[in-house]
Jmol script that loads the backbone (N, CA, C; Angstrom):
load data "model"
ATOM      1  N   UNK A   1      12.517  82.253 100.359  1.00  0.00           N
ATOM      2  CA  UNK A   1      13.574  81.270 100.419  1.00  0.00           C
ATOM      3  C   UNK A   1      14.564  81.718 101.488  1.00  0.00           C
ATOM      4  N   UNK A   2      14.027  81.129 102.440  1.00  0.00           N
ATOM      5  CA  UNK A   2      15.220  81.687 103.516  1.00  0.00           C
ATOM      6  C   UNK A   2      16.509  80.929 104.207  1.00  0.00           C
ATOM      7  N   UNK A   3      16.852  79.613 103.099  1.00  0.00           N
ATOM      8  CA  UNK A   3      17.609  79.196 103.620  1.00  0.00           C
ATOM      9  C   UNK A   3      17.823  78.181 101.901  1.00  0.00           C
ATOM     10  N   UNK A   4      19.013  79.086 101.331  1.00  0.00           N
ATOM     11  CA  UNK A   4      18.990  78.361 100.159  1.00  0.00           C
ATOM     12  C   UNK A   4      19.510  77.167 100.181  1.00  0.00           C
ATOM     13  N   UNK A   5      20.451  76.585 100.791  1.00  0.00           N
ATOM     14  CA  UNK A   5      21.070  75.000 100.679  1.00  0.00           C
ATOM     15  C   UNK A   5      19.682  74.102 100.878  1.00  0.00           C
ATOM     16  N   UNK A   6      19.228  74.525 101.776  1.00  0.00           N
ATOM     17  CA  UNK A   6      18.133  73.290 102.343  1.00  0.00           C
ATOM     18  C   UNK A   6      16.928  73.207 100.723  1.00  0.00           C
ATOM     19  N   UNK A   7      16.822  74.728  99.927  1.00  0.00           N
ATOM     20  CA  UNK A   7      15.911  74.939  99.090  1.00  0.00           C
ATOM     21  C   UNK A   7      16.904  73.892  98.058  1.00  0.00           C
ATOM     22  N   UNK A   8      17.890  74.374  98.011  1.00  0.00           N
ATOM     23  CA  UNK A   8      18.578  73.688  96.620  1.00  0.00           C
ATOM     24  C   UNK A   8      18.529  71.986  97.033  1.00  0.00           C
ATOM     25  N   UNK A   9      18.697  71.729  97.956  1.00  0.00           N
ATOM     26  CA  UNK A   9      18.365  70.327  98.289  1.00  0.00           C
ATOM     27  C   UNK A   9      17.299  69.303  97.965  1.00  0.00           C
ATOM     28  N   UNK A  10      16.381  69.876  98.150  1.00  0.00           N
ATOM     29  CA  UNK A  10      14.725  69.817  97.744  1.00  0.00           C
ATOM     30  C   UNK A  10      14.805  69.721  96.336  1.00  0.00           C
ATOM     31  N   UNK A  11      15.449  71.135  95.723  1.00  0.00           N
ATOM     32  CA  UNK A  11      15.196  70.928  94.142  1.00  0.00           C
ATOM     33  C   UNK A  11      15.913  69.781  93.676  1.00  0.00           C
ATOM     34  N   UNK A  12      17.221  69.584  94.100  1.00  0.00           N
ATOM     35  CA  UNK A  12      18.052  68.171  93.185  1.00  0.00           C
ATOM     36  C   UNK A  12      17.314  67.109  93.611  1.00  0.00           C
ATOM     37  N   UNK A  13      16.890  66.976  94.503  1.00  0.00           N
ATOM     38  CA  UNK A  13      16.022  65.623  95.191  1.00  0.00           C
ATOM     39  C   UNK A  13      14.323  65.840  94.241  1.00  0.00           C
ATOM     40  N   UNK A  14      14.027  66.798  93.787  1.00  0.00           N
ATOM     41  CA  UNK A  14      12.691  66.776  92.891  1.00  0.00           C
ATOM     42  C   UNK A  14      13.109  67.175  91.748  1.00  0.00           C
ATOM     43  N   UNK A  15      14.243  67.041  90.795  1.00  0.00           N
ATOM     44  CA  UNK A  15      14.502  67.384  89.771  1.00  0.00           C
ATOM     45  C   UNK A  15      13.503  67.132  88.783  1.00  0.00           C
ATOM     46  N   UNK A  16      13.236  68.088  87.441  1.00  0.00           N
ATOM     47  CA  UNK A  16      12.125  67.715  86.375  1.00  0.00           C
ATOM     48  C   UNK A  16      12.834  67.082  85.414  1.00  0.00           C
ATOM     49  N   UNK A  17      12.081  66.076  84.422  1.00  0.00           N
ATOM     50  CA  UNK A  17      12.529  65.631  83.740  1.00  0.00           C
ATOM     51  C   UNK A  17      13.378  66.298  82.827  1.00  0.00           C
ATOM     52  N   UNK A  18      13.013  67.541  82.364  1.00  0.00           N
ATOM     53  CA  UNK A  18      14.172  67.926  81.446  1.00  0.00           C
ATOM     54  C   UNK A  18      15.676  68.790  81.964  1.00  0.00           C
ATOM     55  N   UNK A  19      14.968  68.445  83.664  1.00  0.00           N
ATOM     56  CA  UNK A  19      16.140  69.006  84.122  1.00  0.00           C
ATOM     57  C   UNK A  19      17.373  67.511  84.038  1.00  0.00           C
ATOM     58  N   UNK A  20      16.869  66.522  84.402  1.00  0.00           N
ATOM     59  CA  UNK A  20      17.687  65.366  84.218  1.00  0.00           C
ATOM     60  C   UNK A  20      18.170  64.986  82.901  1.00  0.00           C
ATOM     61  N   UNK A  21      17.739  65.473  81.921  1.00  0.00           N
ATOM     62  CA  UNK A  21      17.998  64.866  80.276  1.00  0.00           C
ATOM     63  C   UNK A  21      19.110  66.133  80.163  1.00  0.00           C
ATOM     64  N   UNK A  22      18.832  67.454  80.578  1.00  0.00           N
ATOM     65  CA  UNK A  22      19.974  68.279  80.777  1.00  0.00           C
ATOM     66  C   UNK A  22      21.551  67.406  81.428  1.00  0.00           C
ATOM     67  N   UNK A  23      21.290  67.024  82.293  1.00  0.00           N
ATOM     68  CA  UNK A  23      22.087  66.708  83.227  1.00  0.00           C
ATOM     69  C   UNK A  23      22.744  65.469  82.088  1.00  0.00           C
ATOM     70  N   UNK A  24      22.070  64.803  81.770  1.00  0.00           N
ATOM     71  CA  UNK A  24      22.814  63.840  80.721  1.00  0.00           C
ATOM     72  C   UNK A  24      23.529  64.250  79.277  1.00  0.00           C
ATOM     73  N   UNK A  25      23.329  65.410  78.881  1.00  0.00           N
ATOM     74  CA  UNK A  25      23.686  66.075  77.886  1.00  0.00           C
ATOM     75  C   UNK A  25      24.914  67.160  77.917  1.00  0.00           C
ATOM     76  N   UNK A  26      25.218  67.400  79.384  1.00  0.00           N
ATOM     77  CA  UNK A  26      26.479  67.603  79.986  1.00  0.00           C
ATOM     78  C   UNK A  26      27.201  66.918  80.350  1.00  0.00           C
ATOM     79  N   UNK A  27      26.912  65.708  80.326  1.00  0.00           N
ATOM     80  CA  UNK A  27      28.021  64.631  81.177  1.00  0.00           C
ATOM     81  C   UNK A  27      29.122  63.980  80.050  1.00  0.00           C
ATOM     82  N   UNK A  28      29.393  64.419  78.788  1.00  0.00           N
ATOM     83  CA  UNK A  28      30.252  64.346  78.342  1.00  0.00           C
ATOM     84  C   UNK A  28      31.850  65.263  78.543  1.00  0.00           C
ATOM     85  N   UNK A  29      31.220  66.556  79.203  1.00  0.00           N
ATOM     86  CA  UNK A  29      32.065  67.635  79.568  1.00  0.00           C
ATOM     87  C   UNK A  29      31.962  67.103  81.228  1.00  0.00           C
ATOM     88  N   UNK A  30      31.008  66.697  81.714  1.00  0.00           N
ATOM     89  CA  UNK A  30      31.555  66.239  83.495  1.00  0.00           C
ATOM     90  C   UNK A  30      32.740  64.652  82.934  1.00  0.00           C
ATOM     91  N   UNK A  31      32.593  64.456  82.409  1.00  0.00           N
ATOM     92  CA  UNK A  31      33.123  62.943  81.995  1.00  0.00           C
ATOM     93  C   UNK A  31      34.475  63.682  81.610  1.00  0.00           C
ATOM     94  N   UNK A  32      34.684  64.522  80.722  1.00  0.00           N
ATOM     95  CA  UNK A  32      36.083  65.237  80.485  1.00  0.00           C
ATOM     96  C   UNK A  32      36.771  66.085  81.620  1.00  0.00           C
ATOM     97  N   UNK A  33      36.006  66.547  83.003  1.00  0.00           N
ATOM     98  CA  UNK A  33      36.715  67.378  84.292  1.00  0.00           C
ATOM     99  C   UNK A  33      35.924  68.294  84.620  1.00  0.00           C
ATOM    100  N   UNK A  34      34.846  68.900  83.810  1.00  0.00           N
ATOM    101  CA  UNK A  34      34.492  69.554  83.726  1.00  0.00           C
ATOM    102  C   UNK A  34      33.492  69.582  85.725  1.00  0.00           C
ATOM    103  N   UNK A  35      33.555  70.586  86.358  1.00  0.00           N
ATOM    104  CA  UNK A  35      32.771  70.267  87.392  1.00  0.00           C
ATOM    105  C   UNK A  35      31.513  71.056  87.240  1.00  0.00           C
ATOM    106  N   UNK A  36      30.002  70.510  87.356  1.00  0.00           N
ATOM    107  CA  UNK A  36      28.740  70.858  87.194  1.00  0.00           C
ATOM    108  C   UNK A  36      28.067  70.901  88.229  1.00  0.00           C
ATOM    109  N   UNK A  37      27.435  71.861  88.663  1.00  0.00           N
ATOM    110  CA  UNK A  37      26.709  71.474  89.885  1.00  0.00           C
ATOM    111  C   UNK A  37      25.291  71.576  89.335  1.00  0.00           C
ATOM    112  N   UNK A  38      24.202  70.836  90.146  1.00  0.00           N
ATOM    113  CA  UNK A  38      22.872  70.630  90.131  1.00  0.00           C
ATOM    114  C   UNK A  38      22.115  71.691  90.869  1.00  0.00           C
ATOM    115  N   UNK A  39      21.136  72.675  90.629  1.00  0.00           N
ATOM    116  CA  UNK A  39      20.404  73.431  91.825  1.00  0.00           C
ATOM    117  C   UNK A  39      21.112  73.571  93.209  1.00  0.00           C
ATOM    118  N   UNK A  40      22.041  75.101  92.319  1.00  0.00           N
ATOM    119  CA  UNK A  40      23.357  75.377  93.292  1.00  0.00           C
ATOM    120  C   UNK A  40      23.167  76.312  93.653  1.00  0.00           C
ATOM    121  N   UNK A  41      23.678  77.131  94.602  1.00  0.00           N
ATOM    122  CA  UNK A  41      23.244  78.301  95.437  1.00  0.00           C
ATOM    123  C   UNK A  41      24.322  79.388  95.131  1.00  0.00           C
ATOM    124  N   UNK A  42      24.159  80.732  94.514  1.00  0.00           N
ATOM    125  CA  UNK A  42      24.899  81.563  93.919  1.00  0.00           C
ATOM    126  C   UNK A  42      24.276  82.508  94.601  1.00  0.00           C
ATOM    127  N   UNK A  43      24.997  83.354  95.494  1.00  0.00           N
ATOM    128  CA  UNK A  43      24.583  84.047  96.440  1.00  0.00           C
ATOM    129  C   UNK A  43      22.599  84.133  97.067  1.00  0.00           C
ATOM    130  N   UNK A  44      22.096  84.788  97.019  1.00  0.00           N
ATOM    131  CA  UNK A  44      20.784  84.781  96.950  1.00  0.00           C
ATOM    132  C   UNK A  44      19.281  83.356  96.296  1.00  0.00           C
ATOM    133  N   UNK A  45      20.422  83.007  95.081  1.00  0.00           N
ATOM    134  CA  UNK A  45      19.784  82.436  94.626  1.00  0.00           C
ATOM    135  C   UNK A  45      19.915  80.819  94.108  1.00  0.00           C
ATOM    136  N   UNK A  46      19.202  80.407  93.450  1.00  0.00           N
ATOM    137  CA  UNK A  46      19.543  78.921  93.602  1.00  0.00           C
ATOM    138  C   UNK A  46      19.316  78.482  92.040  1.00  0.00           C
ATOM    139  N   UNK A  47      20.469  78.774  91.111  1.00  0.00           N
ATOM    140  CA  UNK A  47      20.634  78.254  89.866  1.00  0.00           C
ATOM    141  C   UNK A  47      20.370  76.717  89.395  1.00  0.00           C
ATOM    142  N   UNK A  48      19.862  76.669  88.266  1.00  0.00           N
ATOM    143  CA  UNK A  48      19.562  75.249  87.445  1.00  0.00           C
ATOM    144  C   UNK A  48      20.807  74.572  88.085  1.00  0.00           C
ATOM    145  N   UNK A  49      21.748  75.063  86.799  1.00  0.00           N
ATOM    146  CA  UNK A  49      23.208  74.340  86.875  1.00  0.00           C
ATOM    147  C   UNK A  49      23.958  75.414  86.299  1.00  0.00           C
ATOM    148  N   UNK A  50      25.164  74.694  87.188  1.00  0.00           N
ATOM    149  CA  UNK A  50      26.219  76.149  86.959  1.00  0.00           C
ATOM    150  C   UNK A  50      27.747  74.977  86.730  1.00  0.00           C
ATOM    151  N   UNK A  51      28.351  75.351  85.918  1.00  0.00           N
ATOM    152  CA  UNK A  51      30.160  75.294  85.757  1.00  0.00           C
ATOM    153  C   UNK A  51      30.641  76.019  85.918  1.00  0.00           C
ATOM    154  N   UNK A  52      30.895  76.549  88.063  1.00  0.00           N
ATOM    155  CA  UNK A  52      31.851  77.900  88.313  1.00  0.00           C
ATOM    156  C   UNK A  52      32.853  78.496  87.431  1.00  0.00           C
ATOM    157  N   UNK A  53      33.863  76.749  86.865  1.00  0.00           N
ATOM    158  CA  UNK A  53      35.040  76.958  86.210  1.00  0.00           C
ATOM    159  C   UNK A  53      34.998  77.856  85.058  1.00  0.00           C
ATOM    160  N   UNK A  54      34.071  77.832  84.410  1.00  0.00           N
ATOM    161  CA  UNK A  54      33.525  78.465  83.014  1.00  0.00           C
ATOM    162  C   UNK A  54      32.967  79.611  83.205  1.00  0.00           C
ATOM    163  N   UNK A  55      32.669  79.927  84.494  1.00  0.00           N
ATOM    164  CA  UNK A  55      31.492  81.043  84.829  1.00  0.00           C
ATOM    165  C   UNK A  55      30.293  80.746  83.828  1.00  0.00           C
ATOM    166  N   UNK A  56      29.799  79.655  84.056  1.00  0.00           N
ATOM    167  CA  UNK A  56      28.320  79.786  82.996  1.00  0.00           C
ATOM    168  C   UNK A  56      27.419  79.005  83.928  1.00  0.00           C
ATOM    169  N   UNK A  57      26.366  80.114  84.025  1.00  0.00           N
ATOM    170  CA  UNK A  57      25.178  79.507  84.632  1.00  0.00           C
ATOM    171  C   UNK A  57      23.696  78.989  83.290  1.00  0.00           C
ATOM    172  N   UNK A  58      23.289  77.585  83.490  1.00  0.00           N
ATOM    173  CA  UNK A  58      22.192  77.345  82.317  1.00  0.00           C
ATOM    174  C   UNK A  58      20.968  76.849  83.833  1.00  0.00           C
ATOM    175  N   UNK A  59      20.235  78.203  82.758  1.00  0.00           N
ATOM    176  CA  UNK A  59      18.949  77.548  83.548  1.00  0.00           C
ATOM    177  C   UNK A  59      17.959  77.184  82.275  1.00  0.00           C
ATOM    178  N   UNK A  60      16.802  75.872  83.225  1.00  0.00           N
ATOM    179  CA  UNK A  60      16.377  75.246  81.928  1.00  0.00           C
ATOM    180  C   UNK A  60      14.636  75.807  82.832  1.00  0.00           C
ATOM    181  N   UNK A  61      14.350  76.690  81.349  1.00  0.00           N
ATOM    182  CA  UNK A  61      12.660  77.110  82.078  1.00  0.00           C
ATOM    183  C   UNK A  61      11.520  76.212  81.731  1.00  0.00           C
ATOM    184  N   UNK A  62      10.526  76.479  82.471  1.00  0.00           N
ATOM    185  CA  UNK A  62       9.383  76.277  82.778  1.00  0.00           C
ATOM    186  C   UNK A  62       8.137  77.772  82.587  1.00  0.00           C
ATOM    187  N   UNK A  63       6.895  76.946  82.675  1.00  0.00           N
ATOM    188  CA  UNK A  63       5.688  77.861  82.361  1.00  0.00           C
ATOM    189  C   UNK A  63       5.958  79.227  83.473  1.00  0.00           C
ATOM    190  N   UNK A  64       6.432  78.842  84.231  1.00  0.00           N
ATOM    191  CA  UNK A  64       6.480  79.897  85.427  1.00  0.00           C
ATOM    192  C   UNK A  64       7.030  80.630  84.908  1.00  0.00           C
ATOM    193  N   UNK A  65       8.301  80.901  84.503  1.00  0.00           N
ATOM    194  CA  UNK A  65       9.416  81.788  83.951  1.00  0.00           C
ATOM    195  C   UNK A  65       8.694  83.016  83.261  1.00  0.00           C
ATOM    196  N   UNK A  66       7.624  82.823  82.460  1.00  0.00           N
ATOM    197  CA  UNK A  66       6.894  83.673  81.455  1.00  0.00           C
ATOM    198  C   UNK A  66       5.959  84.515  81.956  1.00  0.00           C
ATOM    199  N   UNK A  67       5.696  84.350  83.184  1.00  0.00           N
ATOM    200  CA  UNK A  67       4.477  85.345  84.003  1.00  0.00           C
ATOM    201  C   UNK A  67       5.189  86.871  84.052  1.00  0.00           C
ATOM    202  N   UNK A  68       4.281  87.833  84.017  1.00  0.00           N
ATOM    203  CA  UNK A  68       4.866  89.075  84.408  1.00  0.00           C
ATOM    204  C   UNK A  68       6.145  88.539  85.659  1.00  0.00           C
ATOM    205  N   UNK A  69       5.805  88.248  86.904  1.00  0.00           N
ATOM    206  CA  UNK A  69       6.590  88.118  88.024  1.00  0.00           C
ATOM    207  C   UNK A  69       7.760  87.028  87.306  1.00  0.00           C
ATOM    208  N   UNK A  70       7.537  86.398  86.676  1.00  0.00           N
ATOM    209  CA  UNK A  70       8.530  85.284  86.862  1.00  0.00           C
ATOM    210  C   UNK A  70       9.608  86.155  85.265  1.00  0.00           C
ATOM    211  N   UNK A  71       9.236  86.695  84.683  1.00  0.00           N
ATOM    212  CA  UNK A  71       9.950  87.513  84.022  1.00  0.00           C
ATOM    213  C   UNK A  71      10.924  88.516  84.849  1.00  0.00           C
ATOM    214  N   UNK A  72      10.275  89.401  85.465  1.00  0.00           N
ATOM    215  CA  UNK A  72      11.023  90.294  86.618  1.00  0.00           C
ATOM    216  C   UNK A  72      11.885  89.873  87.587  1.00  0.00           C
ATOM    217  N   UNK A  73      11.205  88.325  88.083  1.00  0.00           N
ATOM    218  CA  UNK A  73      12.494  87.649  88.539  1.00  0.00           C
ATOM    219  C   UNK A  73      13.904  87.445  88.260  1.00  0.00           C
ATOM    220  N   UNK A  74      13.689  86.831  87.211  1.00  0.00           N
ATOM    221  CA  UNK A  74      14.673  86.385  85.833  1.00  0.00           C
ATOM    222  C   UNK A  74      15.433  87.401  85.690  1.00  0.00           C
ATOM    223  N   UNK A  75      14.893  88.841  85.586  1.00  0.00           N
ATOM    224  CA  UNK A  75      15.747  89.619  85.314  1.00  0.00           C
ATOM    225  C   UNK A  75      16.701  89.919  86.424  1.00  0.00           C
ATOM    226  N   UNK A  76      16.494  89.899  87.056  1.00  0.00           N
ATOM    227  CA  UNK A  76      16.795  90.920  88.731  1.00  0.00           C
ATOM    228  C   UNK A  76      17.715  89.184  88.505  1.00  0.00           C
ATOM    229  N   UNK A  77      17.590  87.828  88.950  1.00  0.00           N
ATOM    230  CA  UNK A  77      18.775  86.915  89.026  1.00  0.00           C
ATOM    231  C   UNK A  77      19.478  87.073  87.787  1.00  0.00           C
ATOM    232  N   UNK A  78      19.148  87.465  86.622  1.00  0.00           N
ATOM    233  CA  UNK A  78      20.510  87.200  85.357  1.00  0.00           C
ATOM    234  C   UNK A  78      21.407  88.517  85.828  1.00  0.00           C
ATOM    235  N   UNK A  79      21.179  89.877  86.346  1.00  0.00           N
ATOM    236  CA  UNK A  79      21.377  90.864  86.434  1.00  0.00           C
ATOM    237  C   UNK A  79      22.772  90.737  87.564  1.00  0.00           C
ATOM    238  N   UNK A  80      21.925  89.752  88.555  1.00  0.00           N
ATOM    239  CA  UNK A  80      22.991  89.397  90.015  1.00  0.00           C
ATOM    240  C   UNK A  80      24.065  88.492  88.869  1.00  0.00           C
ATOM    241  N   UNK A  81      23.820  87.788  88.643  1.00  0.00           N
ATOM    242  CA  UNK A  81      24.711  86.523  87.973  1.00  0.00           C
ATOM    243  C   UNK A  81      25.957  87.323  87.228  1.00  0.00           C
ATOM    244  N   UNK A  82      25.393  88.239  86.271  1.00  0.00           N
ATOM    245  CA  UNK A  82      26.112  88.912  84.994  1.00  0.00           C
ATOM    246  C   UNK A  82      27.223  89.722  85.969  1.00  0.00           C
ATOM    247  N   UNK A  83      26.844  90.337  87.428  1.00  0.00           N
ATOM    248  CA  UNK A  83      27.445  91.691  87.807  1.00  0.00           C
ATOM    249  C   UNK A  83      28.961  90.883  88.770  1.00  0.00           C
ATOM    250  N   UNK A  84      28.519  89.350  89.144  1.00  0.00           N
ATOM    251  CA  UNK A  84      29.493  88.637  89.461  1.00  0.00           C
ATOM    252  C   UNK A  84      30.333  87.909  88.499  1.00  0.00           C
ATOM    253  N   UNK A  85      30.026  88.101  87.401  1.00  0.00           N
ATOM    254  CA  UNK A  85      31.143  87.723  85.743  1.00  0.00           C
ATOM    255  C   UNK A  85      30.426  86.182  85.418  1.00  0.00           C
ATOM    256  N   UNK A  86      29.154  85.733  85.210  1.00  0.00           N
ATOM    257  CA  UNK A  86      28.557  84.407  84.934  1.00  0.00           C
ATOM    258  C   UNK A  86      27.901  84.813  83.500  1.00  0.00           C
ATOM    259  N   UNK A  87      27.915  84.450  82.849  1.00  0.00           N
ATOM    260  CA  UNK A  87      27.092  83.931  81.658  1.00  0.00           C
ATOM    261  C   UNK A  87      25.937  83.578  81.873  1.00  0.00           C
ATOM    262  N   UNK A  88      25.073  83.144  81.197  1.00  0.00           N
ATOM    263  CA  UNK A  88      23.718  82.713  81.940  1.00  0.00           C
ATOM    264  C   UNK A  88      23.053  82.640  80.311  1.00  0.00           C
ATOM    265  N   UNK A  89      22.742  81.396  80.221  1.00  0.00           N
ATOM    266  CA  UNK A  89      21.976  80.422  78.744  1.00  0.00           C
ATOM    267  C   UNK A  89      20.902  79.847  79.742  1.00  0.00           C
ATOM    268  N   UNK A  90      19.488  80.295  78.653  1.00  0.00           N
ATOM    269  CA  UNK A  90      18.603  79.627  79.359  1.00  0.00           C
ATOM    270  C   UNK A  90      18.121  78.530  77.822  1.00  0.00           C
ATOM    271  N   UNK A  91      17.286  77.792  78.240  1.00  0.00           N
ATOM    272  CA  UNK A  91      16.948  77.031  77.420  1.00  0.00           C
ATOM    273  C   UNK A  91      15.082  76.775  77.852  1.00  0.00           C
ATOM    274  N   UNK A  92      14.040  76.577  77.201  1.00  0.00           N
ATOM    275  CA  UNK A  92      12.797  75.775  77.565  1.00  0.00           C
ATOM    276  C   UNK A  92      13.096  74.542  78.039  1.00  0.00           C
ATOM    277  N   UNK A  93      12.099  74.339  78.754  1.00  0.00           N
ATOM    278  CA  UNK A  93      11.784  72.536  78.659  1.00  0.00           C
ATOM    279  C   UNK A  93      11.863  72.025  77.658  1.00  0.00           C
ATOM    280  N   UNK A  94      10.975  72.328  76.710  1.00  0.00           N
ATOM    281  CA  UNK A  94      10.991  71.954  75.102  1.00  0.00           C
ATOM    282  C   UNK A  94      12.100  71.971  74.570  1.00  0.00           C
ATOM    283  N   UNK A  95      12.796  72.783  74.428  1.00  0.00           N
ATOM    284  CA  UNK A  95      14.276  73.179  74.120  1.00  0.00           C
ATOM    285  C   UNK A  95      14.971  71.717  74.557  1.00  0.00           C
ATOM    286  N   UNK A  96      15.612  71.884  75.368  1.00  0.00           N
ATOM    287  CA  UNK A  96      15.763  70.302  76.274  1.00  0.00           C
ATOM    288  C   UNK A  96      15.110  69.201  76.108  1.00  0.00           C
ATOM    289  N   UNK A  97      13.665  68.594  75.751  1.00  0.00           N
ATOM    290  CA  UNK A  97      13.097  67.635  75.511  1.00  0.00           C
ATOM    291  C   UNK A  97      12.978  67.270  74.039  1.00  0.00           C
ATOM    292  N   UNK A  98      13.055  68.208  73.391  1.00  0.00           N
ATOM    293  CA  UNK A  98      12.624  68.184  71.605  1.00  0.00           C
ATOM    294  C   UNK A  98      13.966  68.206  70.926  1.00  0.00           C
ATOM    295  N   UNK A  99      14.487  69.167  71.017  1.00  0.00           N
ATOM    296  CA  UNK A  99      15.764  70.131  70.469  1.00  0.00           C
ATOM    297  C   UNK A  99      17.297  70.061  71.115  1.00  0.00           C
ATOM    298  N   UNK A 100      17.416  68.591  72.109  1.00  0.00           N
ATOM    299  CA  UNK A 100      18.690  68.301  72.705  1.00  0.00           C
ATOM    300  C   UNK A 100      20.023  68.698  71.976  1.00  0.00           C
ATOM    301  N   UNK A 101      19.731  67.864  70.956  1.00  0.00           N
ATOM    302  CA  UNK A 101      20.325  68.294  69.696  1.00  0.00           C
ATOM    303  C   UNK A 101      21.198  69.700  69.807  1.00  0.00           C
ATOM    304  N   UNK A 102      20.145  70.730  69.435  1.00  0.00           N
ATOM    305  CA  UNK A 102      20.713  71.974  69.625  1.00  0.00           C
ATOM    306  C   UNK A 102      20.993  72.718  70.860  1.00  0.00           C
ATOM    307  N   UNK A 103      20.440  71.984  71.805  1.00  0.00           N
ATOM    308  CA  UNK A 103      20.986  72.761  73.167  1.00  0.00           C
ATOM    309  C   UNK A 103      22.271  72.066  73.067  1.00  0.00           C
ATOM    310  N   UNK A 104      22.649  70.950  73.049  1.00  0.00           N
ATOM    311  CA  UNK A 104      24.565  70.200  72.745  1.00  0.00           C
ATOM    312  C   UNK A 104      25.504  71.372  71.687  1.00  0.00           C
ATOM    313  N   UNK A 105      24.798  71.536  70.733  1.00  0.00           N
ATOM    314  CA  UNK A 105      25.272  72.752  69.979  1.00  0.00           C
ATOM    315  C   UNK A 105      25.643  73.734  70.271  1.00  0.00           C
ATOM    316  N   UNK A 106      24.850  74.649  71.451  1.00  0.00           N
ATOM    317  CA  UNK A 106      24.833  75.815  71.884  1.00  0.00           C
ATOM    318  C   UNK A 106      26.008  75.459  73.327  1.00  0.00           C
ATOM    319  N   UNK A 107      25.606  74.098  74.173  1.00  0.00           N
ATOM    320  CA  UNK A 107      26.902  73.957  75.009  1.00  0.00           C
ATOM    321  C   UNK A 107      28.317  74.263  74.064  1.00  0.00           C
ATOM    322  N   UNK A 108      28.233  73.058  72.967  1.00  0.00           N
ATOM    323  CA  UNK A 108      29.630  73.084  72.118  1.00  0.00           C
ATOM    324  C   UNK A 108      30.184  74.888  71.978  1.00  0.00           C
ATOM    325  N   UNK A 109      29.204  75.181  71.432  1.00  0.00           N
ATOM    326  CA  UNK A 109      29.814  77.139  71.260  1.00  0.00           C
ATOM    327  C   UNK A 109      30.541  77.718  72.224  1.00  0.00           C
ATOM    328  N   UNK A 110      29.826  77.139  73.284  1.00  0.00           N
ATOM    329  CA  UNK A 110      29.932  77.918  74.875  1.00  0.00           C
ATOM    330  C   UNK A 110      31.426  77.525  75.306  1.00  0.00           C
ATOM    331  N   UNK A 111      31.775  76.176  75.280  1.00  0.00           N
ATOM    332  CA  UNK A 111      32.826  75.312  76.134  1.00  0.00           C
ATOM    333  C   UNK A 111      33.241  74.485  75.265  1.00  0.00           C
ATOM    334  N   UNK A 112      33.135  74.245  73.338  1.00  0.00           N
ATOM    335  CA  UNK A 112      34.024  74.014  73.294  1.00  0.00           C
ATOM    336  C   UNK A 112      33.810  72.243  72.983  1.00  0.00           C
ATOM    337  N   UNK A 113      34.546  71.687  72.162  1.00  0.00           N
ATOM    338  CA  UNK A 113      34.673  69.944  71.990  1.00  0.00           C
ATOM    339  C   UNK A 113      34.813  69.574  73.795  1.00  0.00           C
ATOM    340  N   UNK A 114      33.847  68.511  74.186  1.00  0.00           N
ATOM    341  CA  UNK A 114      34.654  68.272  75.675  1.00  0.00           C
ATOM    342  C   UNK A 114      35.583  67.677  75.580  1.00  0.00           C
ATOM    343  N   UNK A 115      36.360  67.949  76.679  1.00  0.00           N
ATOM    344  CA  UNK A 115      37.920  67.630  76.724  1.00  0.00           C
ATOM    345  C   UNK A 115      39.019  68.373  76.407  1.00  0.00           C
ATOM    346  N   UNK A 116      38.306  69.412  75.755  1.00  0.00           N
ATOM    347  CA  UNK A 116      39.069  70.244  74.656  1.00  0.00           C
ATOM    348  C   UNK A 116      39.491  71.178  75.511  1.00  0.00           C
ATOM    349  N   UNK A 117      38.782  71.522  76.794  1.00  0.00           N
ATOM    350  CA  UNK A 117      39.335  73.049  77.662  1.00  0.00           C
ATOM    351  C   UNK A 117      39.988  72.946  78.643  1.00  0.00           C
ATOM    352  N   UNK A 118      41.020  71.187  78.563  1.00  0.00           N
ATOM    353  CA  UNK A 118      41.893  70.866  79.596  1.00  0.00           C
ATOM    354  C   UNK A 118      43.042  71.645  79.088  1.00  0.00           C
TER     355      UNK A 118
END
end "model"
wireframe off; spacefill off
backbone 0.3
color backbone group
């Protein structure tokens, strides 16, 4: 990835479905001020979605994530994320497609009734 804007570009323009049902399950907190970005570029790397304001980065995984490599990845970006003060909640696809429900739950813990952290 040698040029992350142009990469993160690509990804919001090919977003996966549960990356978009994500995106709708935050927009009660973008609807309250909250600012969200889509496949954003955090030094090196190019996060799901991030709320700088909050320092919380959520990435939503895929089959890839679980490979030896895509494990070691994961680590080495939560590692960068954590050492710049970010949070970092991941969730499955499934998680997101099945269990919205409780990923709204786990936002609520995180940030709170929206509206509530004006």
């Amino acid at each position: 990835m040698d040029d992350p804007i142009s990469f993160a570009r690509q990804l919001r323009r090919e977003q996966t479905l549960p990356e978009r049902r994500f995106w709708g399950l935050v927009g009660p907190w973008r609807e309250a001020g909250l600012h969200w970005r889509r496949q954003a570029p955090v030094g090196p790397y190019v996060v799901d979605f991030v709320c700088k304001s909050q320092k919380l980065v959520v990435e939503i995984d895929g089959d890839t994530h679980y490979s030896d490599a895509g494990i070691a990845h994961d680590e080495r970006r939560t590692a960068f994320l954590k050492e710049r003060g970010y949070r970092v909640v991941r969730f499955t696809n499934a998680d997101v497609m099945q269990r919205g429900d409780g990923v709204f739950t786990v936002l609520m813990e995180l940030l709170g009734e929206p509206g509530s952290e004006s």
